[in-house]
C-alpha positions as CSV (number, residue, x, y, z in Angstrom):
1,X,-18.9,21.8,-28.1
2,X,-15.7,20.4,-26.6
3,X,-12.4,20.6,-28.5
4,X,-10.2,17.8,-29.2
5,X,-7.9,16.5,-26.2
6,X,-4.7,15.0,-26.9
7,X,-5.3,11.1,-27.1
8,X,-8.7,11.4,-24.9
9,X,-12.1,10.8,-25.8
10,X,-14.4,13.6,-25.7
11,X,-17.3,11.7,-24.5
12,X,-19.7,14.2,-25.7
13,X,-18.9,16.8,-22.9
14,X,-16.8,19.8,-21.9
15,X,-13.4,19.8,-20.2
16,X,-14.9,20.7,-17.1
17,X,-17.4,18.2,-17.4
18,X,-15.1,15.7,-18.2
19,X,-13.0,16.3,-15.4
20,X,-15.7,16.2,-12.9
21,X,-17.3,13.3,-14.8
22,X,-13.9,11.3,-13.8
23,X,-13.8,12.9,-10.4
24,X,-16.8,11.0,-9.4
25,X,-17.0,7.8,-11.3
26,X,-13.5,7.4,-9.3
27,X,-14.5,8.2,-6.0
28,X,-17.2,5.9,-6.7
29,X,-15.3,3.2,-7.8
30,X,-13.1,3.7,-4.8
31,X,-16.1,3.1,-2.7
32,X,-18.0,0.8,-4.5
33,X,-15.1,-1.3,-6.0
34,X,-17.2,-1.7,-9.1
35,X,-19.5,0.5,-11.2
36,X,-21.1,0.0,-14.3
37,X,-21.1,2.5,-17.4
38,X,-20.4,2.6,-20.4
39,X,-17.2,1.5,-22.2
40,X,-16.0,4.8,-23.2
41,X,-16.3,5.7,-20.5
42,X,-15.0,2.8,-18.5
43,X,-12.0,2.8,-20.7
44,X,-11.1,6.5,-19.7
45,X,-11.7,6.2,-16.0
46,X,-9.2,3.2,-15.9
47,X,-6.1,5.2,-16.6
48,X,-7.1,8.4,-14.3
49,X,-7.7,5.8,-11.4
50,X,-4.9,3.6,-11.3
51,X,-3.1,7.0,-11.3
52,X,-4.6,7.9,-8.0
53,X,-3.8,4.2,-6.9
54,X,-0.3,4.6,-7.4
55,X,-0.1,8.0,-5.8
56,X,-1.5,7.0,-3.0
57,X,0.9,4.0,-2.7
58,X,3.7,6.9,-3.0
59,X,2.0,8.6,0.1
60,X,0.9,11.8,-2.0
61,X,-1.8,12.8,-0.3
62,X,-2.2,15.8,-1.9
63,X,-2.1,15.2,-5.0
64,X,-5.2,12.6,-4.6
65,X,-7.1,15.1,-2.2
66,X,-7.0,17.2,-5.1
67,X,-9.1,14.6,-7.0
68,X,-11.1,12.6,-4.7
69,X,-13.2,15.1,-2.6
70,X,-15.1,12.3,-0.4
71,X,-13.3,12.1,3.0
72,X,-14.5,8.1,3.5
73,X,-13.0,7.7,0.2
74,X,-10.3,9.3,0.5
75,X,-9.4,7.4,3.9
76,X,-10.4,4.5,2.4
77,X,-8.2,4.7,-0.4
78,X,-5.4,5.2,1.9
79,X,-5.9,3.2,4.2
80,X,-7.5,0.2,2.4
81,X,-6.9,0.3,-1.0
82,X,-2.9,1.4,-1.3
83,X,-1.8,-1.2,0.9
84,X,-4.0,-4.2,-1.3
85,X,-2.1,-3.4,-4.0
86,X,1.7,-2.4,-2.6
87,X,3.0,-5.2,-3.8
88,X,1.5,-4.8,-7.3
89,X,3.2,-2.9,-10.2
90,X,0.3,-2.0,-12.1
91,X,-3.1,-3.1,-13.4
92,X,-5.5,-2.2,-10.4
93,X,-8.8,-2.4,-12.5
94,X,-10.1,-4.1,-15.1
95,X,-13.2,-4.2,-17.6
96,X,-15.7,-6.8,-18.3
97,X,-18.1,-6.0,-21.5
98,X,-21.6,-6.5,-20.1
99,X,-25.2,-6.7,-22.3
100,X,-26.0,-3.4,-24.2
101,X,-28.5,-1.0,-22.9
102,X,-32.1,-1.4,-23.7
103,X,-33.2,1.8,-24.1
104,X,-30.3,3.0,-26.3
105,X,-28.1,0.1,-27.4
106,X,-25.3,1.4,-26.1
107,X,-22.2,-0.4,-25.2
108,X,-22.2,-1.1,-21.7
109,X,-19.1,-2.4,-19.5
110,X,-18.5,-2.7,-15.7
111,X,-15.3,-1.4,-14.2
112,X,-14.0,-2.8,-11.2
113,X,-10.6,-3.3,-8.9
114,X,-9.2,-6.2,-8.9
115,X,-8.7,-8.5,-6.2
């Protein structure tokens, strides 16, 4: 189904679908300021986010408009979110293991931005 990404996990889905996948757990951990999914998931959102942290502390605003689609988000990410963390180098979110899943087991974790 998907081919194999360089040091990515496939999480079961196409490129395209992975990309969009990531597209909107970020903008929703950008509103939200925590979300709950899975670990594999979790796990690949948290280096794709704290990317588009750090841009927008650069003031690249294109580069994160061409991720984050949400105009309330996107404001908010400028104008809330890159000036939290100005001071810090690094390490914006982090991930707490949470009970698994009851209708499948799976491994579930909650991703959020630290304070």
């Amino acid at each position: 189904m998907a081919s194999k990404a360089l040091g990515r996990r496939q999480l079961g889905v196409t490129s395209s679908h992975r990309r969009a996948l990531l597209r909107n757990m970020a903008t929703s951990l950008f509103k939200h300021e925590r979300i709950e999914t899975t670990i594999a998931k979790a796990k690949e959102l948290r280096p794709y986010a704290e990317k588009l942290i750090t841009h927008a502390k650069k003031g690249e605003r294109f580069m994160v408009r061409r991720q984050i689609h949400d105009k309330l988000v996107f404001e908010k990410l400028f104008d809330v979110l890159a000036p939290r963390y100005a001071q810090r180098p690094g390490g914006y979110t982090r991930i707490l293991r949470l009970a698994p899943r009851l209708g499948d087991n799976a491994t579930r974790g909650m991703i959020m931005l630290v304070s």
